[in-house]
Backbone bond lengths (Angstrom), bond angles and torsions (degrees), N, CA, C in turn:
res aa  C-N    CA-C-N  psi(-1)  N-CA   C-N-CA  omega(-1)  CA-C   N-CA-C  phi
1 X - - - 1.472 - - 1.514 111.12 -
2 X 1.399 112.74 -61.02 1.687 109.25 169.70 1.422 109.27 -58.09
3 X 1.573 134.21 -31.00 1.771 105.98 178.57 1.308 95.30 -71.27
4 X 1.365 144.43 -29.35 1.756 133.63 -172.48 1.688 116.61 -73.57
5 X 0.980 113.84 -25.02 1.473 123.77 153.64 1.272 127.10 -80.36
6 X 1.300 128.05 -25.76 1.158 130.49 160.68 1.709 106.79 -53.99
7 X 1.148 104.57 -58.42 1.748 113.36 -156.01 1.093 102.88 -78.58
8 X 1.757 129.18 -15.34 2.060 124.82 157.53 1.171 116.88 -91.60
9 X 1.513 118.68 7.25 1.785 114.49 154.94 1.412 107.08 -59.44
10 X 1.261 114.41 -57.82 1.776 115.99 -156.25 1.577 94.08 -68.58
11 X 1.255 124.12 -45.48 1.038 126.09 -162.29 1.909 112.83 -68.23
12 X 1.675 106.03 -50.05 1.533 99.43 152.05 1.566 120.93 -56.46
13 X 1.375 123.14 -40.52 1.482 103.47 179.93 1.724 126.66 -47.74
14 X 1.449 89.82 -57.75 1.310 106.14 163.34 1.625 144.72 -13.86
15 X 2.160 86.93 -62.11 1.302 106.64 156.26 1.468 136.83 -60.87
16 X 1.570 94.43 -42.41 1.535 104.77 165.85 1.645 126.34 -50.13
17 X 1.212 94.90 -51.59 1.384 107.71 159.39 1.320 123.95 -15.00
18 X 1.611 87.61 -106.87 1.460 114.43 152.91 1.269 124.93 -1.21
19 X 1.344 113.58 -50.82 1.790 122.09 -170.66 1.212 100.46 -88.22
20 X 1.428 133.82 -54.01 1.492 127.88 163.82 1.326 128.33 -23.95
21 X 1.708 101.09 -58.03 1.564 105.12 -162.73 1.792 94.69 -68.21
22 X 1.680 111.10 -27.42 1.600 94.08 -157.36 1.555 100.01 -88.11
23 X 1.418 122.63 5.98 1.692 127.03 -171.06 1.846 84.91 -86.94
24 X 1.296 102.76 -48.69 1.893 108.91 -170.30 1.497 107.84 -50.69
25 X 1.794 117.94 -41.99 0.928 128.57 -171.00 1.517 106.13 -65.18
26 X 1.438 115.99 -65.39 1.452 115.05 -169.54 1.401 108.99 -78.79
27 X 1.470 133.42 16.13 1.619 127.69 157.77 1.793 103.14 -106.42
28 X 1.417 124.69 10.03 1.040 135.25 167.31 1.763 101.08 -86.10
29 X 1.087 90.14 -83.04 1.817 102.03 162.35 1.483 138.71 -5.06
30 X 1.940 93.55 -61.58 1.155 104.76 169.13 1.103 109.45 -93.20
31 X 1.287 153.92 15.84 1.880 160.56 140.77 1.604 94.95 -51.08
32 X 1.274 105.37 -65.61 1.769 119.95 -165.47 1.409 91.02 -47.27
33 X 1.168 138.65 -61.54 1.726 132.74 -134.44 2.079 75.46 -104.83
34 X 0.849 147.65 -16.44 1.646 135.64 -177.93 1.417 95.64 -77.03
35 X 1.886 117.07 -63.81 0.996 120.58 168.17 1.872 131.33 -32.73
36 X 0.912 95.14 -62.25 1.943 111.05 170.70 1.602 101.91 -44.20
37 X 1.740 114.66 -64.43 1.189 110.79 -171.48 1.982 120.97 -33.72
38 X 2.101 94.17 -60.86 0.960 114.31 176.69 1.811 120.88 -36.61
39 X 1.532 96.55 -51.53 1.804 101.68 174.74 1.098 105.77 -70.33
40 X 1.478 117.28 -4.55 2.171 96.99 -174.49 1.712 91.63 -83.02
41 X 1.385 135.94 -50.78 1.142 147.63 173.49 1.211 98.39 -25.34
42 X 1.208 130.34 -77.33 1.821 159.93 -133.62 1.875 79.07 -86.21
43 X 1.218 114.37 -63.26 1.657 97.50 175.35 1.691 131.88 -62.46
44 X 1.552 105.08 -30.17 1.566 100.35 -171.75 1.521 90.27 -56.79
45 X 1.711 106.53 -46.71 1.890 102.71 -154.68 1.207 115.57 -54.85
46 X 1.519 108.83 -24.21 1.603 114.97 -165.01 1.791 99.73 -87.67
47 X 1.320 121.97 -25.85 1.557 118.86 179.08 1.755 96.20 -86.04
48 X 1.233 136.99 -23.64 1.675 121.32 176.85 1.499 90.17 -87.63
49 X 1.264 137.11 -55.09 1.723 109.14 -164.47 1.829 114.74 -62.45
50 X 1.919 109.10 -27.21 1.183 97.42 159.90 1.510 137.89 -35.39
51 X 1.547 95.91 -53.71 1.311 118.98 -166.64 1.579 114.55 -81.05
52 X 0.931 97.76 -18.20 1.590 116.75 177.11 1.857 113.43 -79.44
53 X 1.832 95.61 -36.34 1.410 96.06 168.55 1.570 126.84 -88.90
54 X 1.390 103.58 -38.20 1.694 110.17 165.05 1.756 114.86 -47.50
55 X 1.247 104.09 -33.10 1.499 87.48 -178.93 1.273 121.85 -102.45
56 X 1.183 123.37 37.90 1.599 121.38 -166.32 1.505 86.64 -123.51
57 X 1.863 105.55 178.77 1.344 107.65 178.97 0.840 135.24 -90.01
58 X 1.493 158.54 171.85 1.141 124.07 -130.16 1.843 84.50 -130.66
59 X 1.048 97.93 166.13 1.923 121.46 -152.94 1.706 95.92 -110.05
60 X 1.248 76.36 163.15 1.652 96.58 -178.55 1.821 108.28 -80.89
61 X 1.290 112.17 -178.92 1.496 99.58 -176.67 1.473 87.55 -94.09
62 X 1.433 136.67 -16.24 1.164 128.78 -153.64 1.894 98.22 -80.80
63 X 1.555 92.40 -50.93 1.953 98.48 171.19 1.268 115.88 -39.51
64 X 1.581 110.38 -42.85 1.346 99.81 -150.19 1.591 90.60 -75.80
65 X 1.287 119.19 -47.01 1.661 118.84 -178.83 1.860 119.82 -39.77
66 X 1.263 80.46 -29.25 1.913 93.93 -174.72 1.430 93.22 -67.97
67 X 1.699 118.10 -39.58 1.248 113.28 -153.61 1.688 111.44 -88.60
68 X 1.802 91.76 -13.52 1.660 97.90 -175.63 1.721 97.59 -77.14
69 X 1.082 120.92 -47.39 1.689 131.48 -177.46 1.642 112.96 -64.87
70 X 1.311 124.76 4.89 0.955 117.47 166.77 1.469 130.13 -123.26
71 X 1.816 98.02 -32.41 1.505 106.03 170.86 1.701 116.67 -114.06
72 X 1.513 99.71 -8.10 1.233 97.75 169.96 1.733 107.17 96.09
73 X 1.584 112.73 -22.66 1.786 98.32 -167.09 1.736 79.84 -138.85
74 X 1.636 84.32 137.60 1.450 97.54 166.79 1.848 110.33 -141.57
75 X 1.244 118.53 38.03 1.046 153.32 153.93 2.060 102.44 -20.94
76 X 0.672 111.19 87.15 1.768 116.37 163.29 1.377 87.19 45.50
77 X 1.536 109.86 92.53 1.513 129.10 148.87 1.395 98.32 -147.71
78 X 1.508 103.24 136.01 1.435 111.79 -172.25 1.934 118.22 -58.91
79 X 1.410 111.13 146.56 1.056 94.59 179.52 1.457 93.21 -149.88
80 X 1.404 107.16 146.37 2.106 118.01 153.49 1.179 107.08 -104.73
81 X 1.316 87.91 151.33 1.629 136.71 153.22 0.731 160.61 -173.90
82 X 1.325 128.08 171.26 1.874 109.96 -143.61 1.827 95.40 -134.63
83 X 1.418 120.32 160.10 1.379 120.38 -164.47 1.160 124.09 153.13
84 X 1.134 136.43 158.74 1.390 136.34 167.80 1.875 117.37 -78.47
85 X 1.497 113.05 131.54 1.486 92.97 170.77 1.593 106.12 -91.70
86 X 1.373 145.18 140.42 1.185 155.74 105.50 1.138 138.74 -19.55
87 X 1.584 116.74 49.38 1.925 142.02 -154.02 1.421 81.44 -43.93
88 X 1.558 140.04 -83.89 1.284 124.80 -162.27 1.163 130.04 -40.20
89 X 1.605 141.79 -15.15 1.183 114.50 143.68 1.459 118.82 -90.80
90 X 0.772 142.76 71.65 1.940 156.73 120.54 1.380 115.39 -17.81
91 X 1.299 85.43 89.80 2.043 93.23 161.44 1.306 133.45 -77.44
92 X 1.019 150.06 151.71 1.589 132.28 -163.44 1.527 88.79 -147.00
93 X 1.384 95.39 119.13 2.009 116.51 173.78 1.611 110.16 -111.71
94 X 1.299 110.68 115.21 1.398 97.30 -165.98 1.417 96.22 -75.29
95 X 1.436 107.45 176.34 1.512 103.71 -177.76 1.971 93.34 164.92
96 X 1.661 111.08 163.21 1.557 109.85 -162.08 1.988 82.44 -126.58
97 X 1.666 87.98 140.61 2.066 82.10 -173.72 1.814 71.84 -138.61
98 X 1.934 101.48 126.65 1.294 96.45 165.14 1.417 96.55 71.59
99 X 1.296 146.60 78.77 1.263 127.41 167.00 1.564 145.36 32.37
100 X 1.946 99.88 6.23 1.550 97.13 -157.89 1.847 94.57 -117.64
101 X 0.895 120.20 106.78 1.746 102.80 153.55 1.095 138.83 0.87
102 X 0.818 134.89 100.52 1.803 118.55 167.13 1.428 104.04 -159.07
103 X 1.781 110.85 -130.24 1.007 107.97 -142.29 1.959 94.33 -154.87
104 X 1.715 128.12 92.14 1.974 78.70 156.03 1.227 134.68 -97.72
105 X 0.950 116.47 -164.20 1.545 134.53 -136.14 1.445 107.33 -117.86
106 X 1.160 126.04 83.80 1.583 135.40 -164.36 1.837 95.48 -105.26
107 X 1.119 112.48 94.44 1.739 139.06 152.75 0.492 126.95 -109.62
108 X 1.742 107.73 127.02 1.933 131.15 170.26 1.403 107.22 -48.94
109 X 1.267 97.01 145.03 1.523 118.92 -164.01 1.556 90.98 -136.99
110 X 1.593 109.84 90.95 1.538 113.93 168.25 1.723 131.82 -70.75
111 X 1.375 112.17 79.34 1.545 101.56 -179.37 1.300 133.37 -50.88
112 X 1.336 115.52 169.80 1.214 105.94 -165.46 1.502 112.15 -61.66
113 X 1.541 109.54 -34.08 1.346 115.08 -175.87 1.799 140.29 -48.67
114 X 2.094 81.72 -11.68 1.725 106.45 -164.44 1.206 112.87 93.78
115 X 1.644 124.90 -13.11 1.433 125.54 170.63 1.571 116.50 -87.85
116 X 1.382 128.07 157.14 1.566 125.48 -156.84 1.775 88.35 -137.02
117 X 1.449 87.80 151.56 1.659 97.77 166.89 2.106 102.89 -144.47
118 X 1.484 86.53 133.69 1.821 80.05 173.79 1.497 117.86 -63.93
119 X 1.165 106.62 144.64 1.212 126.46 -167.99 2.293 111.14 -121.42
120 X 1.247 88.70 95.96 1.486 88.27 178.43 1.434 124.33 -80.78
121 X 1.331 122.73 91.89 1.604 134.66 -132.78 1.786 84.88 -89.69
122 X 1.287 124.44 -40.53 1.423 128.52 -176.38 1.100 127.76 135.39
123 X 0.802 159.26 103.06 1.839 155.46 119.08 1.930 115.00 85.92
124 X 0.917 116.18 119.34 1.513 127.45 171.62 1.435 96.35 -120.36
125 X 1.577 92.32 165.55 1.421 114.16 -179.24 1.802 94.95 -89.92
126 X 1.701 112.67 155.71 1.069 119.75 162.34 1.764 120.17 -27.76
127 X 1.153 98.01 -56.34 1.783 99.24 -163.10 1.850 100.57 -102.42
128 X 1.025 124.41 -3.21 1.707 110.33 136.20 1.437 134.83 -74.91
129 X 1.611 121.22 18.30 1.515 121.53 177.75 1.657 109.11 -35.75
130 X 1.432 89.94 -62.37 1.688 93.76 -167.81 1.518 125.76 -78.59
131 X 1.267 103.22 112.55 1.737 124.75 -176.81 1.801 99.42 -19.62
132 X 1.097 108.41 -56.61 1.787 91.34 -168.19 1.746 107.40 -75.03
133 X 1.017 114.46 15.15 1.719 112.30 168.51 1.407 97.28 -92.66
134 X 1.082 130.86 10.75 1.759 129.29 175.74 1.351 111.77 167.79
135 X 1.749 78.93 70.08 1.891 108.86 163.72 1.802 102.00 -43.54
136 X 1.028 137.04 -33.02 1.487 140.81 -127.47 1.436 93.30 -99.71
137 X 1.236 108.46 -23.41 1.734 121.72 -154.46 1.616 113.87 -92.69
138 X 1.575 103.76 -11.82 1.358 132.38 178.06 1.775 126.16 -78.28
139 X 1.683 101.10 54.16 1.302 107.20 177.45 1.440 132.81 -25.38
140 X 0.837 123.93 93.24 1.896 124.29 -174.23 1.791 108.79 -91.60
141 X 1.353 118.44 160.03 1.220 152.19 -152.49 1.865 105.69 21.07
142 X 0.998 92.72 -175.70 1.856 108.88 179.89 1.526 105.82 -22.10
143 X 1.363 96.03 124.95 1.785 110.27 168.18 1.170 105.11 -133.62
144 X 1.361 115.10 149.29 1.591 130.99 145.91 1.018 116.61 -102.15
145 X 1.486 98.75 124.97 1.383 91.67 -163.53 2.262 89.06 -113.31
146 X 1.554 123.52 155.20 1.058 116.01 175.31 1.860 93.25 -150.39
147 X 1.790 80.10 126.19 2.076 108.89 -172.54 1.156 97.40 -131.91
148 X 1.464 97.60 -177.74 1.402 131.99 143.76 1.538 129.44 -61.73
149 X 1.088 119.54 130.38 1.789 111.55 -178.67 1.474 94.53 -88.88
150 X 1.454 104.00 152.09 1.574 104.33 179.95 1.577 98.71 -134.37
151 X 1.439 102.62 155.88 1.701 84.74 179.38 1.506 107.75 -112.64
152 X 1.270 139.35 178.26 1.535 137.48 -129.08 1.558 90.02 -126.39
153 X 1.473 116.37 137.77 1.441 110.83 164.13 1.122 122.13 -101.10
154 X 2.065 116.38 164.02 1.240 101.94 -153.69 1.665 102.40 -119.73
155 X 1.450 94.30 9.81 1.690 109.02 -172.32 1.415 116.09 -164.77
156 X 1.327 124.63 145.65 1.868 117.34 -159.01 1.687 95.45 -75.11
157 X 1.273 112.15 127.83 1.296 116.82 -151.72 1.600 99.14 -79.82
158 X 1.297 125.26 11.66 1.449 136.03 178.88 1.404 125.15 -170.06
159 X 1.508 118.69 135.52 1.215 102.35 176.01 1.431 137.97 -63.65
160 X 1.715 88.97 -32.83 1.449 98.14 152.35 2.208 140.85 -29.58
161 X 1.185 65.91 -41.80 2.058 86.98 174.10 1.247 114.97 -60.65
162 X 1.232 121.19 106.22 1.992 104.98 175.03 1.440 123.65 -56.72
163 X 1.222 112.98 158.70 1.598 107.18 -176.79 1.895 109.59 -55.56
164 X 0.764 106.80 -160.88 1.582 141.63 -176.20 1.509 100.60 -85.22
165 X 0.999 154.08 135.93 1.502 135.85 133.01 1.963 112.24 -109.67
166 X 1.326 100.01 83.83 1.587 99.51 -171.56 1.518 96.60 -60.13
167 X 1.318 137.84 -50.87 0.943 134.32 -168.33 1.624 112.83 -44.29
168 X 1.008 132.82 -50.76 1.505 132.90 148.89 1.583 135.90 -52.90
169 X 1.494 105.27 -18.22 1.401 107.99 171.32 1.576 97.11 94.64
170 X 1.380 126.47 -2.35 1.529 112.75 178.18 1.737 110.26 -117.10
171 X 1.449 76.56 153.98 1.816 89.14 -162.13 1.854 102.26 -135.55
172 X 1.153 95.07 123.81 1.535 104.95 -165.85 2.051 97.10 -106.33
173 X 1.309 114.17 13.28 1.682 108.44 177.00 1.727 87.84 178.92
174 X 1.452 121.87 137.74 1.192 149.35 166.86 1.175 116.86 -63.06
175 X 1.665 116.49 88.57 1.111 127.17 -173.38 1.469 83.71 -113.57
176 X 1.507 147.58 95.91 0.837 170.23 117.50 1.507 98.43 15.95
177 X 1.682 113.83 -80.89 1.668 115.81 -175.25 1.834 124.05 -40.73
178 X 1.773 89.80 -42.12 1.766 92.41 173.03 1.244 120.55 -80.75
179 X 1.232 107.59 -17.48 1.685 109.67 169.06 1.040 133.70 -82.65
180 X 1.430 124.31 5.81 1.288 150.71 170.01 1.258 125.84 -100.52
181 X 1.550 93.10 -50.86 1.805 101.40 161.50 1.249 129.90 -63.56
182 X 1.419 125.29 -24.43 1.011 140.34 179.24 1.599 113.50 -105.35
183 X 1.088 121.42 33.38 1.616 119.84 -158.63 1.988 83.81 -112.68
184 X 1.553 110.09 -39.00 1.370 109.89 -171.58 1.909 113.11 85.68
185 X 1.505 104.47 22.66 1.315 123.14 -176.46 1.134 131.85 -133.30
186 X 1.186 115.33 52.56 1.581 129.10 172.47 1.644 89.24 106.51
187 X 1.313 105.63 -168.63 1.703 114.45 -165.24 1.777 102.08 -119.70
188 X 1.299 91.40 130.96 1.904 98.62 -177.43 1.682 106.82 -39.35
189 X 1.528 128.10 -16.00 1.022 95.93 154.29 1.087 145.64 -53.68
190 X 1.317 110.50 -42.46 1.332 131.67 -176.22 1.284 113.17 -57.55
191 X 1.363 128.24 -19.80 1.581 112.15 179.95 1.452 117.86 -104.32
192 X 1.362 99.21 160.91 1.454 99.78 179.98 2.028 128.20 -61.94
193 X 1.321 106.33 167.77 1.753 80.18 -164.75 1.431 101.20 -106.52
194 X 2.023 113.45 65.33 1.342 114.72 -176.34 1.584 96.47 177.81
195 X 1.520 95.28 150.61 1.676 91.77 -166.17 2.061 99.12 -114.43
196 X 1.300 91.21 -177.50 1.418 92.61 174.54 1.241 117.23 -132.95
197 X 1.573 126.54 133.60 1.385 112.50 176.70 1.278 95.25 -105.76
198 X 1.388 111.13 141.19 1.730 129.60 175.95 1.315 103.90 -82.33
199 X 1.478 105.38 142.12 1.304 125.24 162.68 1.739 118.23 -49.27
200 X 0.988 99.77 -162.09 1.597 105.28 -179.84 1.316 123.59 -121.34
201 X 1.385 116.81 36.63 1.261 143.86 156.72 1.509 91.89 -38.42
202 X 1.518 131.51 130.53 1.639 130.24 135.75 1.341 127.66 -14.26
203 X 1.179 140.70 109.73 1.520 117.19 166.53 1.267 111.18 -99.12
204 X 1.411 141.56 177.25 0.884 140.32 -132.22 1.730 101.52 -95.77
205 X 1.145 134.29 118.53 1.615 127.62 165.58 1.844 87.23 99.72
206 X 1.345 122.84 25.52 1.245 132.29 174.61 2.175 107.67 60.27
207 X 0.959 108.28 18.49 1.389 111.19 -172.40 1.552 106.54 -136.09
208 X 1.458 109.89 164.08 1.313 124.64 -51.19 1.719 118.70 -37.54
209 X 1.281 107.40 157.16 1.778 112.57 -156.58 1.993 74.66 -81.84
210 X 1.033 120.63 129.40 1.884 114.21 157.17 1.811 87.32 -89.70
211 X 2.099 70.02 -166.34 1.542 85.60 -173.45 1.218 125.23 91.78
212 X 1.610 113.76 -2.64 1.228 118.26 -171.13 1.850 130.12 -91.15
213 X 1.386 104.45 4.26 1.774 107.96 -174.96 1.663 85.75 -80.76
214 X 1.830 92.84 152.38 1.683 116.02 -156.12 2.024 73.96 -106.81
215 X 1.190 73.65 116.14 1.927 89.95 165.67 1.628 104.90 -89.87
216 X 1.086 123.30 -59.04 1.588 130.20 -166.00 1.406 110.61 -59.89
217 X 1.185 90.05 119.33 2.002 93.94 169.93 1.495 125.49 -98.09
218 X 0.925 111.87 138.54 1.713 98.66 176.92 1.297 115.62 -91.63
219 X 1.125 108.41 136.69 1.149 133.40 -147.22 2.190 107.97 -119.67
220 X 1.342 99.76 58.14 1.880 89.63 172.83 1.364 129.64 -116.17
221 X 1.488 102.84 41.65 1.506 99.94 -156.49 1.491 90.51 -83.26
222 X 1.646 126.01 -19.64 1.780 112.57 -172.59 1.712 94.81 -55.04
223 X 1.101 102.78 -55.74 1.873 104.35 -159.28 1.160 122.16 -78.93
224 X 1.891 118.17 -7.43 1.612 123.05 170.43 2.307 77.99 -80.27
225 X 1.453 141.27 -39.80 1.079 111.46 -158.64 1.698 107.19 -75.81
226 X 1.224 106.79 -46.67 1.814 126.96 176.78 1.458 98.00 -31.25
227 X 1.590 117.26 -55.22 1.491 114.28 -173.34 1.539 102.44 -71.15
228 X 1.269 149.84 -65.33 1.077 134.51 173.91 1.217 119.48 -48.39
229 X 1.149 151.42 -51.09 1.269 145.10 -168.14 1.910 96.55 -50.53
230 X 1.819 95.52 -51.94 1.709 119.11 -164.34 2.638 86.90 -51.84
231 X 0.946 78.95 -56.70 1.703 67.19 172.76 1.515 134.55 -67.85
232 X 1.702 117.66 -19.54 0.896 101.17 139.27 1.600 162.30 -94.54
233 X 1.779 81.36 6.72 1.955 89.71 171.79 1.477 90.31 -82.63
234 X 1.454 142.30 -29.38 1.359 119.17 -141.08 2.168 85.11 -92.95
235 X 1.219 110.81 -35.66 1.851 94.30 159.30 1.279 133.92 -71.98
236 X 1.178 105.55 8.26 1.792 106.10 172.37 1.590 81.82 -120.28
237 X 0.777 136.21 98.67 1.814 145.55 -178.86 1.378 98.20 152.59
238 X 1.354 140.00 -57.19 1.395 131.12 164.93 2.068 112.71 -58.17
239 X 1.295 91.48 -30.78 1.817 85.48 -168.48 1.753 88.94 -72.37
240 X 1.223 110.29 -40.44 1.613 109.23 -175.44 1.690 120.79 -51.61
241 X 0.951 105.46 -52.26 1.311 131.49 150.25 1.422 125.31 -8.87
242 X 1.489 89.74 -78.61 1.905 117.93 178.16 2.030 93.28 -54.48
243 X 1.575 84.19 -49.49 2.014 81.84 -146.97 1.766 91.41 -59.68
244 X 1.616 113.02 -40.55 1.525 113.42 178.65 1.624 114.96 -27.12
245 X 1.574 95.01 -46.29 1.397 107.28 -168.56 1.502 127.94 -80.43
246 X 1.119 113.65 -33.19 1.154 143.18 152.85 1.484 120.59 -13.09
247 X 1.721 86.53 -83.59 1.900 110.45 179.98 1.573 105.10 -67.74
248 X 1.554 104.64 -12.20 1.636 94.08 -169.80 1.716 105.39 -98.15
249 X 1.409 89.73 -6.33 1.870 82.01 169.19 1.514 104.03 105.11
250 X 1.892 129.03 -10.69 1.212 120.29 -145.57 1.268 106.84 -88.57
């Protein structure tokens, strides 16, 4: 009698076990697919206020500043302005438009006031980096220019991201302050604390291509939740299963 009780301890522990780890599992499970739900919400809102801001008219630089100092995000709401660009300070953001390598094109935009805001004119190919490979591309006197407002980051939003190399002129994340300082165009005071991406107006000699901020979000949080949830009915159908089997002796 004690060796037969001995030998259904391990075997209840076991079970106990067993049922724990798979209760941990499917309240893991169902976190994942609650969680997912929550970001599908958190995404529709963020693709209708997009869309809600891309299509409206576009604001003064002065609004949008009112609007940065009060709510803090001025994230793709249309904006004009008018100014001289200053091609010699040329920022270069690497980045792929269309499958191709290159580069855009972040230029001071001198207002009338003497204050500058970067201006992301659009996309070059890899081997046009350097301004005199497309003299043509070098917009001269008064522009209006009409973008997207973008707002400025204050830290490389991943470690993943390579640093900065100002010393080369390439910039792998929008650090706004070094790109200003290093532009050789007035002093980062002087600029505004938000950039603009231009529409897709032509520029001159067809370069830089604008038009380039990614509006579309992807959007999979229904089917990252559907699949989790889908894993945890299909382990409460196996645990059912087991326990079926269990009580039945099999």
């Amino acid at each position: 009698m004690t060796t037969q009780a001995s030998a259904h301890r391990p075997r209840t522990g076991m079970t106990a076990l067993l049922v724990v780890l798979s209760l941990v599992a499917l309240a893991v499970l169902i976190a994942l697919g609650t969680w997912q739900v929550q970001r599908l919400q958190w995404k529709e809102d963020l693709i209708a206020t997009i869309d809600a801001r891309t299509h409206s008219e576009p604001h003064s630089l002065s609004d949008i500043q009112t609007r940065l100092a009060t709510t803090g995000d001025v994230e793709y709401w249309p904006v004009e302005a008018g100014g001289e660009f200053r091609h010699e300070g040329e920022r270069h953001f690497f980045a792929t438009h269309n499958g191709q390598s290159g580069y855009y094109i972040y230029t001071p935009l001198e207002l009338d006031d003497g204050r500058f805001i970067l201006v992301n004119r659009g996309f070059v190919p890899f081997e046009l980096k350097d301004p005199a490979s497309r003299p043509d591309s070098q917009a001269e006197g008064w522009q209006t220019i009409t973008g997207l407002a973008r707002g400025r980051l204050d830290e490389k939003p991943s470690f993943i991201v390579p640093d900065n190399d100002p010393q080369k002129n390439v910039f792998y994340w929008k650090d706004l302050g070094v790109m200003a300082a290093t532009s050789g165009v007035g002093s980062p005071d002087d600029y505004l604390p938000f950039f603009i991406d231009a529409n897709d107006a032509p520029n001159p000699g067809g370069l830089p291509v604008g038009g380039v901020t990614i509006i579309q979000q992807p959007n999979n949080h229904l089917q990252y939740a559907v699949t989790w949830y889908g894993l945890a009915a299909a382990l409460v159908g196996v645990l059912g299963v087991w326990f079926w089997r269990q009580r039945r002796g099999v």
